[in-house]
VMD Tcl script that draws the C-alpha trace (Angstrom):
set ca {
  {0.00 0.00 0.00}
  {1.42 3.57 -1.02}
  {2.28 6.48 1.35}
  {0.07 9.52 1.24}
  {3.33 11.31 0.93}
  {3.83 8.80 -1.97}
  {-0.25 9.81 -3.40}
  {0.70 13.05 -3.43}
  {3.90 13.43 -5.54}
  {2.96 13.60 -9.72}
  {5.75 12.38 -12.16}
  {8.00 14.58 -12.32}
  {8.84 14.47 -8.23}
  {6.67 17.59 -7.12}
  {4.52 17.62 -4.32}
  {0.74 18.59 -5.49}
  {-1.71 20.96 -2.62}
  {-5.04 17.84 -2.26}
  {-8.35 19.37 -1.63}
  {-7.66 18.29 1.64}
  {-4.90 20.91 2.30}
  {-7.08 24.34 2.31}
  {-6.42 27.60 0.37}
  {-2.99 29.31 1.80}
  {-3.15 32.24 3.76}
  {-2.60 34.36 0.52}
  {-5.19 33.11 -1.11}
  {-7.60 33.77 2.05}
  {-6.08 37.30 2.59}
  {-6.82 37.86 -1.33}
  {-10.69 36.84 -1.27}
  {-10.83 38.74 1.59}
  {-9.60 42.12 0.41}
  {-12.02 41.67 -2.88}
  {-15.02 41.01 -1.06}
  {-14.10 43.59 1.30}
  {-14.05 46.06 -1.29}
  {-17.27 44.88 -3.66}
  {-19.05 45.10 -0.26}
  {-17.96 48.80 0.31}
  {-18.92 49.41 -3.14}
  {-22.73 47.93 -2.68}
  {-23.15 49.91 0.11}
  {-21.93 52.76 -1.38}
  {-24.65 52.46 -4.51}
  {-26.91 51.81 -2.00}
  {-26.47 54.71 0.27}
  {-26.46 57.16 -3.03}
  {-29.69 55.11 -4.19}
  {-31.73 55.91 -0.70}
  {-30.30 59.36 -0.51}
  {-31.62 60.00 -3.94}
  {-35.18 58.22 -3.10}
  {-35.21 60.34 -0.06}
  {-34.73 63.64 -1.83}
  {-36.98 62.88 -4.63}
  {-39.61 61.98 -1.98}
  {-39.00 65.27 -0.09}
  {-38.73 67.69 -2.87}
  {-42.52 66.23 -3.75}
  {-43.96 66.29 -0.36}
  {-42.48 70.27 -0.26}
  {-44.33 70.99 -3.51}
  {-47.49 69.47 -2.82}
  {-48.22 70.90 0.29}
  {-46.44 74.37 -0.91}
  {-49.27 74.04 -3.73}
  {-51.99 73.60 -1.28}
  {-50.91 76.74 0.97}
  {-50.29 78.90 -2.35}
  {-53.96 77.59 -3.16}
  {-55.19 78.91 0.12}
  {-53.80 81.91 0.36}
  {-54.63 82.84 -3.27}
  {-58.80 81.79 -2.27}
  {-58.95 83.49 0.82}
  {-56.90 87.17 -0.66}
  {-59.45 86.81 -3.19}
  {-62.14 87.34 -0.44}
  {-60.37 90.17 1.06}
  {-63.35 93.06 1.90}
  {-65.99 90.51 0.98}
  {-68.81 91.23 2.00}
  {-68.63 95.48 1.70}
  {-70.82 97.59 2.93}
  {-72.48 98.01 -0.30}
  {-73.96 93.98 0.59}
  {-76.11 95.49 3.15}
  {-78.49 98.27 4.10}
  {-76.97 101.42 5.58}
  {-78.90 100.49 8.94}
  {-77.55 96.97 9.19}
  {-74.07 98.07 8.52}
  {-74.54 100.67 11.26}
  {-76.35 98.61 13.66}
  {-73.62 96.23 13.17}
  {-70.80 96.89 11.68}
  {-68.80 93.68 12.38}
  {-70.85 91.91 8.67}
  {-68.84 94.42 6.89}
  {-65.16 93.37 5.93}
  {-62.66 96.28 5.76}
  {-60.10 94.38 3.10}
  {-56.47 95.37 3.79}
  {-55.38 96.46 7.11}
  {-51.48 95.83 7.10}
  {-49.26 95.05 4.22}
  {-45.33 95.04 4.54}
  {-43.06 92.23 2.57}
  {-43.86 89.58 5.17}
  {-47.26 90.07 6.84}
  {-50.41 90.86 5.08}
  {-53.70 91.50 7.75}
  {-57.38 91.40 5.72}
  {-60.71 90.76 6.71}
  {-63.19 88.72 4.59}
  {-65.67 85.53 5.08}
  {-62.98 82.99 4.05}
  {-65.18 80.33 5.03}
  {-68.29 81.13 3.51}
  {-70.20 80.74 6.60}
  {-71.53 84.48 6.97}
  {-68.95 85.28 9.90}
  {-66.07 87.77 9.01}
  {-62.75 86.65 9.76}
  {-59.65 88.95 10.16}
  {-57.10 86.61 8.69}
  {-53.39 87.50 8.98}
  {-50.66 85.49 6.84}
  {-46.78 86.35 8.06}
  {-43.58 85.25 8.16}
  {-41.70 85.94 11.42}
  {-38.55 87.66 11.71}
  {-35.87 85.13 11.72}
  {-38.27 82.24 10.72}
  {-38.81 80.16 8.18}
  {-42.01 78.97 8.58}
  {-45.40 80.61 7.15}
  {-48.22 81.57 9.98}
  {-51.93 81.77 9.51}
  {-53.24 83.66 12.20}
  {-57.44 83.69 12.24}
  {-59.59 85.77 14.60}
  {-63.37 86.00 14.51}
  {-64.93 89.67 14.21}
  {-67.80 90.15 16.39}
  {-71.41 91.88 15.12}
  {-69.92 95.20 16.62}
  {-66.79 95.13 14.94}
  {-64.53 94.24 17.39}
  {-62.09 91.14 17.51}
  {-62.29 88.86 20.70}
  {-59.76 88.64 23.34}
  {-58.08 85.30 22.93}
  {-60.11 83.66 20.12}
  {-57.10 83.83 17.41}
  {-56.23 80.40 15.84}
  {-52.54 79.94 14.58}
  {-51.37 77.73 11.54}
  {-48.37 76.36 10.71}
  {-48.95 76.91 6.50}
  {-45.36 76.16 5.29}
  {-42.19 75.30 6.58}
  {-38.77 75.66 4.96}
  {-39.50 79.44 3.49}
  {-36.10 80.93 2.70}
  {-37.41 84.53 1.61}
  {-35.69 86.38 4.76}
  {-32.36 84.84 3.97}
  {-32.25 85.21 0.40}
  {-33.68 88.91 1.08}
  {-36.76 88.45 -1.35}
  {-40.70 89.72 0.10}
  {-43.20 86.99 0.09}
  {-46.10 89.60 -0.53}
  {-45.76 92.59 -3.13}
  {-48.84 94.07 -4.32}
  {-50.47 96.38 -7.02}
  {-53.05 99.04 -6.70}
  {-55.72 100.77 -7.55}
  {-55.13 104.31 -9.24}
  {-58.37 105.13 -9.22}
  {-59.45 104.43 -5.76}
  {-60.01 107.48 -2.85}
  {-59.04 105.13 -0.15}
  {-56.16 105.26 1.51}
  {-53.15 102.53 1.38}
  {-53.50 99.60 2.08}
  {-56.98 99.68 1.72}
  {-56.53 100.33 -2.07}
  {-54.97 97.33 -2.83}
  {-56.46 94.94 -5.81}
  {-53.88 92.42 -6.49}
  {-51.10 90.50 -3.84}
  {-48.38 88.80 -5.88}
  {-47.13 85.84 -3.53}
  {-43.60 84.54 -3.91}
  {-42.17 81.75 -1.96}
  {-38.88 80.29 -1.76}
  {-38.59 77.16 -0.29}
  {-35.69 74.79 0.56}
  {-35.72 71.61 -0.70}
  {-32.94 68.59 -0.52}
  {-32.75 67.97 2.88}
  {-32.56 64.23 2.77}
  {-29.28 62.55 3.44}
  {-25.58 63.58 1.75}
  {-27.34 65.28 -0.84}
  {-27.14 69.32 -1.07}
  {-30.03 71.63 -0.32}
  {-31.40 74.13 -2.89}
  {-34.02 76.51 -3.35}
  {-37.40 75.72 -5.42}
  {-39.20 79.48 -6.42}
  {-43.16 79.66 -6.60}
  {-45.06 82.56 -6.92}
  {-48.97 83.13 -7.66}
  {-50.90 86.35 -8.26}
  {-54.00 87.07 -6.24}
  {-56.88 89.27 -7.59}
  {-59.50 90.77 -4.89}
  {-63.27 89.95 -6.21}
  {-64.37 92.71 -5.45}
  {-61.23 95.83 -5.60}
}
mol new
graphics top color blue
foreach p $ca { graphics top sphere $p radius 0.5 }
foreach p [lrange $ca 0 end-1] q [lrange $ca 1 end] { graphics top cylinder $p $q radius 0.2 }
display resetview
């Protein structure tokens, strides 16, 4: 019967590696460092696919619900000084005043006060839409006006409308407006149509780098 050492040795006297010997610790080293690196590289694509999933995700979130607040704003400007006084008799709008909405009341690059029945509902609202100094998030403030004309102590609601509003760091108003020539009253009563422009930040998601997305809308009164 032969050796193993005898198995193991081909013609010409050298010795042969048998299945049963293993790879060499070169060999193991080498696999190593290649699957080391086609792992890093997965992972890599990977990360760069999620990031770019995540942005595309956010940058369409940001637009639909900046669509829906530029929607908003747009209906409810439109209402500004709806009704007017010319809606009622002279005696209901002096017995009370508080049915009559008095459009414009404050107008400045970043807050815009008007009154108007927004909500259809025969109650006059005093509606207020601003952007804080230093912030970058839209408010809606709302406050009923009572039959007398006067605005109730602590019955303001607040909305968040839209985060991520750049305008006060890029140094661009979200309200600029146009008015009317014609009209005897006095500023900012005078005013028929708010332009809104809104810059908004998107790419927030992951490595990838922010930048700005511009949308602007032009709202008419119904009744200037």
């Amino acid at each position: 019967m032969k050796t193993t050492a005898e198995h193991n040795r081909t013609m010409d006297g050298q010795r042969l590696r048998t299945p049963e010997g293993g790879f060499t610790l070169l060999e193991l080293m080498l696999v190593l460092a290649i699957f080391t690196v086609l792992t890093a590289a997965a992972l890599s694509l990977s990360r760069d696919a999620q990031n770019s999933l995540w942005n595309a995700q956010g940058s369409s979130n940001l637009l639909d619900s900046s669509l829906r607040a530029l929607t908003q704003v747009k209906r409810e400007i439109r209402l500004a000084g709806h009704p007017g006084a010319g809606s009622f008799s002279a005696t209901a709008v002096s017995n009370h005043p508080g049915i009559v909405a008095n459009s414009f009341t404050a107008a400045s690059s970043y807050d815009l006060v008007f009154e108007g029945d927004v909500n259809g509902d025969g109650q006059v609202e005093r509606v207020e839409y601003t952007l804080p100094a230093g912030s970058q998030t839209l408010v809606r403030y709302v406050t009923p006006k009572n039959p007398n004309g006067t605005f109730a102590v602590g019955s303001t609601v607040s909305q968040s409308l839209l985060s991520n509003v750049q305008n006060q760091l890029t140094g661009q108003p979200v309200f600029s407006w146009s008015t009317d020539p014609l009209s005897q009253s006095p500023f900012p009563q005078n005013i028929r149509t708010v332009y809104v422009n809104l810059i908004l930040q998107t790419g927030s998601g992951g490595s990838s780098v922010a930048s700005n997305l511009a949308l602007s809308t032009a709202c008419e009164r119904m009744n200037p």
